[in-house]
C-alpha positions as CSV (number, residue, x, y, z in Angstrom):
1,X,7.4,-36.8,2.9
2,X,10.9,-37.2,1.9
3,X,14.5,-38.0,3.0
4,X,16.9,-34.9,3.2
5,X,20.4,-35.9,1.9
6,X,21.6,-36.7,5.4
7,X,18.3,-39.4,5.4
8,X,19.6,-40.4,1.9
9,X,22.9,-40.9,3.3
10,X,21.8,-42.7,6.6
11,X,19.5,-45.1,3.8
12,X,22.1,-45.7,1.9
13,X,24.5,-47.5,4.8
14,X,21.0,-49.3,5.1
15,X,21.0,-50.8,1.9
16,X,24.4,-51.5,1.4
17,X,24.7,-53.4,4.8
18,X,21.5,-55.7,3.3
19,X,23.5,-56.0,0.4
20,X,26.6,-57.4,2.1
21,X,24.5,-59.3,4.8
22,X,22.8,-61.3,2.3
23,X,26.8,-61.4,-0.1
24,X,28.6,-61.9,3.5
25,X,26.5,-63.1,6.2
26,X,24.3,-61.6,9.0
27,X,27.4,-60.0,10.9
28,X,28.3,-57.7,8.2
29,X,25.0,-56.0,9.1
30,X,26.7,-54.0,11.4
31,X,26.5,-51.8,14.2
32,X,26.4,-48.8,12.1
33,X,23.9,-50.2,9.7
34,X,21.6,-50.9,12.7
35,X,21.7,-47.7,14.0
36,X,21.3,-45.9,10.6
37,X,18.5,-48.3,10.0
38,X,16.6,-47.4,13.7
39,X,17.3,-43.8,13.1
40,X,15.7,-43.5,9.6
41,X,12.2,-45.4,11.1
42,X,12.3,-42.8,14.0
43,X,12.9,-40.1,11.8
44,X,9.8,-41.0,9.8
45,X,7.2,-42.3,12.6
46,X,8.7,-39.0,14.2
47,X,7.3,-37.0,11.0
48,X,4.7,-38.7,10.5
49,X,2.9,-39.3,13.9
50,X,3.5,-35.4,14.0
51,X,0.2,-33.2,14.1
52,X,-0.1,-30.7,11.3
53,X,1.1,-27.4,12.9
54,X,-0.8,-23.9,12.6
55,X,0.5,-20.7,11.7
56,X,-1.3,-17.7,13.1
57,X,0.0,-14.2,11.3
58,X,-0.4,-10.4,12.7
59,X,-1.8,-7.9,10.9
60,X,0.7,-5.1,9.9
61,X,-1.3,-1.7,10.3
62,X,-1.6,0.2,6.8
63,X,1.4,2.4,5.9
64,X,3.1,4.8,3.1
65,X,5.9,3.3,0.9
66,X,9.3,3.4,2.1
67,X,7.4,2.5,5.7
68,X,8.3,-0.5,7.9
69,X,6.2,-2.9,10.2
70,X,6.6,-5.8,11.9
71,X,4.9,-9.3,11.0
72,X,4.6,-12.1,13.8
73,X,3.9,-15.5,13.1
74,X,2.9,-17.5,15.7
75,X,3.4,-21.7,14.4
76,X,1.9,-24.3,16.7
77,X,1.8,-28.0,16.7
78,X,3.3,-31.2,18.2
79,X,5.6,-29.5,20.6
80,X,9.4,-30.0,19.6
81,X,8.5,-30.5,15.6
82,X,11.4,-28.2,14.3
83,X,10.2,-26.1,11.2
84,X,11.8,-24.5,8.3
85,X,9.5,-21.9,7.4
86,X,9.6,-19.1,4.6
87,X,7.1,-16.7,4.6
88,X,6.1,-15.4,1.3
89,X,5.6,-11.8,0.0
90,X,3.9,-10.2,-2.5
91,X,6.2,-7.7,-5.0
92,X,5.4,-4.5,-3.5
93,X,6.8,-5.7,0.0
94,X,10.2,-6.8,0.9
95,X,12.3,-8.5,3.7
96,X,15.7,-10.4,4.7
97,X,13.6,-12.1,7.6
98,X,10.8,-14.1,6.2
99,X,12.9,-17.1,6.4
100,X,13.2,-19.0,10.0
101,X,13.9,-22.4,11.5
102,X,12.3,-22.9,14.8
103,X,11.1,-25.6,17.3
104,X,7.4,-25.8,18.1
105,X,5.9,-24.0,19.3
106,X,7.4,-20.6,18.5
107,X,6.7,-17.1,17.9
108,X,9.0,-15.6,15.4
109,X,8.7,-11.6,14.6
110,X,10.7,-9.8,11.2
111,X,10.5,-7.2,9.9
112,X,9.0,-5.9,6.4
113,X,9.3,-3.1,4.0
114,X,6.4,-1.8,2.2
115,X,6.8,-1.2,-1.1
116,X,4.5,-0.4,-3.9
117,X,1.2,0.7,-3.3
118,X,-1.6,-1.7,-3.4
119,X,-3.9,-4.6,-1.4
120,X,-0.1,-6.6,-0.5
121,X,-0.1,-10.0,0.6
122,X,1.7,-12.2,3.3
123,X,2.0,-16.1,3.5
124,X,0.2,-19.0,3.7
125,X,3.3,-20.0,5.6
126,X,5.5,-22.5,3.5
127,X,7.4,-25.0,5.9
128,X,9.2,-27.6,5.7
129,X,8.4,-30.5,9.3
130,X,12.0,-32.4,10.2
131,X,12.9,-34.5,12.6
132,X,15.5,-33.7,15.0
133,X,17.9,-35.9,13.3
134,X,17.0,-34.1,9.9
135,X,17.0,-37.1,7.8
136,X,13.0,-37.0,6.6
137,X,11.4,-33.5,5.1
138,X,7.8,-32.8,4.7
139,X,6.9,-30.0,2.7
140,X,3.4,-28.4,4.2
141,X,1.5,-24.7,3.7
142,X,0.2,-23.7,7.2
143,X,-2.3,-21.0,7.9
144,X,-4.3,-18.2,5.8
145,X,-2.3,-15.2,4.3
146,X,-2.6,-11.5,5.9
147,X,-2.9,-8.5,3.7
148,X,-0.9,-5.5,4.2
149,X,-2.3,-1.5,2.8
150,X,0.1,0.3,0.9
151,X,-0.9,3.4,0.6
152,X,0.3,5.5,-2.6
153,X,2.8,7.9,-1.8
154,X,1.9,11.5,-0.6
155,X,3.7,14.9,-1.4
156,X,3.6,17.9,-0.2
157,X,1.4,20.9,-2.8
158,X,0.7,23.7,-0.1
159,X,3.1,25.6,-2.4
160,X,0.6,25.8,-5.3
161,X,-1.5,28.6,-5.8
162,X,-3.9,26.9,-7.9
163,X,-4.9,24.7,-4.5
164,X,-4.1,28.2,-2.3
165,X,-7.4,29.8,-4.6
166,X,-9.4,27.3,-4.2
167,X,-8.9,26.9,-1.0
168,X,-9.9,30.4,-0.6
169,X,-12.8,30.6,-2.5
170,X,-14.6,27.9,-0.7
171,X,-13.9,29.8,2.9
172,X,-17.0,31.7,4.2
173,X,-15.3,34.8,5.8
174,X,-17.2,36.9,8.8
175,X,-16.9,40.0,7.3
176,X,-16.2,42.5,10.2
177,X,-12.8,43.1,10.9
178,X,-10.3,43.2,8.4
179,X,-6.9,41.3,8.9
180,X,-4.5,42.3,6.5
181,X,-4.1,43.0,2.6
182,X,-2.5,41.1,0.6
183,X,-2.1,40.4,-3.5
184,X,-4.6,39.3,-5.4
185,X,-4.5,35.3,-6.4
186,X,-6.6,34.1,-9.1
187,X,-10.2,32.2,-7.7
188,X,-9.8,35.0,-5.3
189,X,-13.9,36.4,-5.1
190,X,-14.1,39.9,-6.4
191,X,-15.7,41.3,-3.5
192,X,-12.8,40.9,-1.4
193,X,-10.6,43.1,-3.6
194,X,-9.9,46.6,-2.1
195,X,-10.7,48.9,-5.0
196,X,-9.0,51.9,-3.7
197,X,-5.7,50.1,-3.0
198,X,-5.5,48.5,-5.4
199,X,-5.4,51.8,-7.6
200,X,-2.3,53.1,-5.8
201,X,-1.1,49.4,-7.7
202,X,-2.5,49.3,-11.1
203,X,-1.6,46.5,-12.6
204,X,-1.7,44.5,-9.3
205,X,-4.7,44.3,-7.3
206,X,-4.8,43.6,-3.5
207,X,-7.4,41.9,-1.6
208,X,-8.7,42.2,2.1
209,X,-8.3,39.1,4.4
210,X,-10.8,39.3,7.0
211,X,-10.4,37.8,10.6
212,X,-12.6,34.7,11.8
213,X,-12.4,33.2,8.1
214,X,-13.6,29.4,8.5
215,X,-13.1,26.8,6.0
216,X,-16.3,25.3,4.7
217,X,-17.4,23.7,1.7
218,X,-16.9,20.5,0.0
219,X,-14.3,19.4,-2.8
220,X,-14.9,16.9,-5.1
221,X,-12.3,15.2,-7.1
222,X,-12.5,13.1,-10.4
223,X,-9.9,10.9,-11.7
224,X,-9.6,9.6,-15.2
225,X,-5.9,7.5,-16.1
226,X,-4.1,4.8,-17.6
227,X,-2.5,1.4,-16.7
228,X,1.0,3.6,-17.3
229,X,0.1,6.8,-15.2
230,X,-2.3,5.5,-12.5
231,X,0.6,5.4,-9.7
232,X,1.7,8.9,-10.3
233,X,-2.5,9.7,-10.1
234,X,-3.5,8.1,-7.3
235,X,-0.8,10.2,-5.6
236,X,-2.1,13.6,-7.0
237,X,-5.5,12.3,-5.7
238,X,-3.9,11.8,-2.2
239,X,-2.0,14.6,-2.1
240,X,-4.0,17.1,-3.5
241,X,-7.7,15.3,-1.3
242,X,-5.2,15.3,2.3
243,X,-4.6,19.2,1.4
244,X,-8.0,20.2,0.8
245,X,-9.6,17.9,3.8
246,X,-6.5,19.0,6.3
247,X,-7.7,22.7,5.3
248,X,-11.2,22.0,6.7
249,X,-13.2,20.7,3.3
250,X,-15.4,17.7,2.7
251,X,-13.9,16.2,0.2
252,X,-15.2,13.3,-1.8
253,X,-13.3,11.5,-4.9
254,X,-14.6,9.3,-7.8
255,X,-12.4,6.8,-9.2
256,X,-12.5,4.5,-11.8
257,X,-12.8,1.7,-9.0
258,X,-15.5,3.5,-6.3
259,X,-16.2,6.4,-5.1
260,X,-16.3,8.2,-1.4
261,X,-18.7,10.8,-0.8
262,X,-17.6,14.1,1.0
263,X,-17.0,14.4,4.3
264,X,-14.9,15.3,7.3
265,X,-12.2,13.8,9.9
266,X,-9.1,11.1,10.0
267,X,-11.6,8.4,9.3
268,X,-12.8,9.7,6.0
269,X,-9.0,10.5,5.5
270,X,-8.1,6.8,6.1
271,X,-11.0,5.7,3.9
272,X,-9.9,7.4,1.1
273,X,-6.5,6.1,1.2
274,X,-7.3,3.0,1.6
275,X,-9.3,3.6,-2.0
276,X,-6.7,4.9,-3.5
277,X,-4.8,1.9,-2.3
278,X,-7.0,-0.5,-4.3
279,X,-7.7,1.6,-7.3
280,X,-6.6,1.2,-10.8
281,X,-6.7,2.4,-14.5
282,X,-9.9,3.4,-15.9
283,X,-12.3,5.8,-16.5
284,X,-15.9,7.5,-15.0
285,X,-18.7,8.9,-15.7
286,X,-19.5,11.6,-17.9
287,X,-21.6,13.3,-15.1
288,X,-19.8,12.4,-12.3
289,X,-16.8,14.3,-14.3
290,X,-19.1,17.1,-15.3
291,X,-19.9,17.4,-11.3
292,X,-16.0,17.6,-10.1
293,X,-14.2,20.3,-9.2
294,X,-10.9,18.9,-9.6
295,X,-10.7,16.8,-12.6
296,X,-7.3,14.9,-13.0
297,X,-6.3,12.9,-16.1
298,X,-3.2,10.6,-16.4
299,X,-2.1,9.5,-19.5
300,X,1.0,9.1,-22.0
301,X,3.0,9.8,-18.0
302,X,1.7,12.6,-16.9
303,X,-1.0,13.8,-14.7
304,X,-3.1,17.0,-15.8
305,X,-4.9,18.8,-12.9
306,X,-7.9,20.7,-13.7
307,X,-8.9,23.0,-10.3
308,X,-12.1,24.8,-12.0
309,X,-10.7,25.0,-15.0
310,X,-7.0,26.1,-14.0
311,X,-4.5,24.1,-15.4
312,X,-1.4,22.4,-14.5
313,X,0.2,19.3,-14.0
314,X,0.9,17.1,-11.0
315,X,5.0,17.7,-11.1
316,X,5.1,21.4,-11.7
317,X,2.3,21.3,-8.4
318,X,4.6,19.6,-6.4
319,X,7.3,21.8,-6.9
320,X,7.2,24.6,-8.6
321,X,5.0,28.1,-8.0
322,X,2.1,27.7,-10.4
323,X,0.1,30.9,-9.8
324,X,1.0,32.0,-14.1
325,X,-1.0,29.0,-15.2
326,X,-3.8,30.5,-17.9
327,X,-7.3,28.8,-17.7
328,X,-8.1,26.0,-20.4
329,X,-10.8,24.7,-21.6
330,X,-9.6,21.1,-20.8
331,X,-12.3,18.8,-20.8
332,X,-11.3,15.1,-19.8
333,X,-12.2,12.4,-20.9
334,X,-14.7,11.5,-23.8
335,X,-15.3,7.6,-23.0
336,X,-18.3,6.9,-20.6
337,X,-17.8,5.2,-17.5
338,X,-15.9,1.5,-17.5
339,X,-14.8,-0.7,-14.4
340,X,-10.6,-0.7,-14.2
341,X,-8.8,-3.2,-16.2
């Protein structure tokens, strides 16, 4: 507990009315003095007698970066206690509200940006108790913290043909109608091709799209990157698992900090975010690589993308058409598995 400097002030006239009582006599310990003097003990059996107050925080649903959500902190306690309170934040999240003065009890609700990706945190709640004459401070920290899921950000690679093939190749068609014709895409199975049209073509070949095609099968996904790269990888696993799994595929993902088996729906989808969310530099497994069928590797800034052993990077997926990428014998990583640093 501590005077602010209007309690420093109001101690001050104290003193120096002692001072000149005991230089003076009795009457220069005036009216002033006396009421300075009565003020400061309220001010501090008013702080003092106070019960601790509570601080009770929301918990922000999960979001992307650039999002916004709402944080309300609920601060009990001797009713009439006035708070300054400041809210603390971790560095991926941001706000101009996190600071408030209020009168207990009170519910206060601002407003926060998220960030970076990663587990974010908010609070314990800092405040500072005053009297309602603000001449004594105590400085207390109130309640637990809250986190806050940032999830890493997600782009859009329907555009790539390297995800288009693959995409193909795992769909089952029911082979009795045929749809259209259309160009053969690499990945594409060679029974679909349409021999005869395509030698009206030559060099182009064309393949037959049947109707009824369902998606089925499963994708799995390894991820290998540094300290440097492992934002820019954790959104090519995103972006690249939320393609395959909004197609119709089980996908499951092996990172250097867990793993999600393949499966279907919004809840696996939110599982593997939040995964991605936590994860961070490292790499895995030599057969758990071996297994994938999307290997990705982020190193010296970049993010290579392997899609059974058709190669390109994470930029040029995001944006540009990929289809004259040339198969590589790209293998990964040579390090055994090792937990993120």
């Amino acid at each position: 507990m501590k005077l602010t400097t209007r309690g420093r002030m109001a101690a001050g006239i104290v003193v120096a009315a002692i001072v000149m009582a005991w230089l003076f006599g009795a009457r220069s310990l005036n009216a002033v003095a006396v009421t300075a003097l009565v003020a400061v003990i309220a001010a501090v059996a008013q702080v003092r007698l106070a019960d601790r107050p509570s601080a009770e925080h929301s918990n922000p649903p999960a979001g992307f970066p650039g999002d916004t959500r709402d944080v309300t902190v609920s601060v009990t306690g001797t009713q009439g206690t006035i708070v300054e309170a400041s809210d603390p934040l971790d560095s991926g999240l941001s706000s101009a509200g996190n600071t408030f003065s209020a009168s207990i009890p009170s519910t206060v609700t601002y407003e926060v940006t998220l960030a970076e990706r990663g587990v974010q945190s908010i609070g314990p709640l800092s405040v500072h108790l005053r009297d309602v004459f603000g001449l004594v401070t105590q400085e207390l920290e109130i309640g637990d913290s809250t986190r806050v899921i940032v999830y890493p950000e997600i782009y859009d690679v329907t555009g790539s043909t390297i995800l288009t093939a693959e995409l193909q190749r795992n769909r089952q068609p029911e082979r009795q109608e045929i749809d259209q014709l259309r160009e053969y895409v690499p990945g594409d199975p060679l029974r679909d091709i349409d021999w005869k049209s395509s030698a009206k073509r030559l060099p182009d070949l064309v393949v037959k799209e049947f109707i009824g095609r369902e998606t089925t099968g499963t994708i799995k996904i390894a991820v290998s990157t540094d300290r440097d790269t492992v934002e820019a990888a954790t959104s090519a696993v995103g972006s690249v698992g939320l393609f395959f799994a909004r197609a119709g595929l089980e996908v499951g993902v092996t990172l250097p900090d867990g793993e999600l088996d393949p499966a279907l729906g919004e809840t696996h989808q939110d599982e593997l975010l939040l995964l991605l969310a936590e994860t961070g530099p490292g790499t895995i497994g030599e057969h758990d690589w071996a297994e994938a069928d999307v290997r990705m590797v982020g190193e010296d800034g970049s993010v290579t993308v392997d899609v059974n052993g058709r190669v390109t990077t994470f930029e040029d997926m995001r944006g540009a058409d990929d289809s004259d990428q040339s198969p590589s014998d790209h293998e990964g990583p040579e390090t055994a598995a090792v937990t993120a640093t």
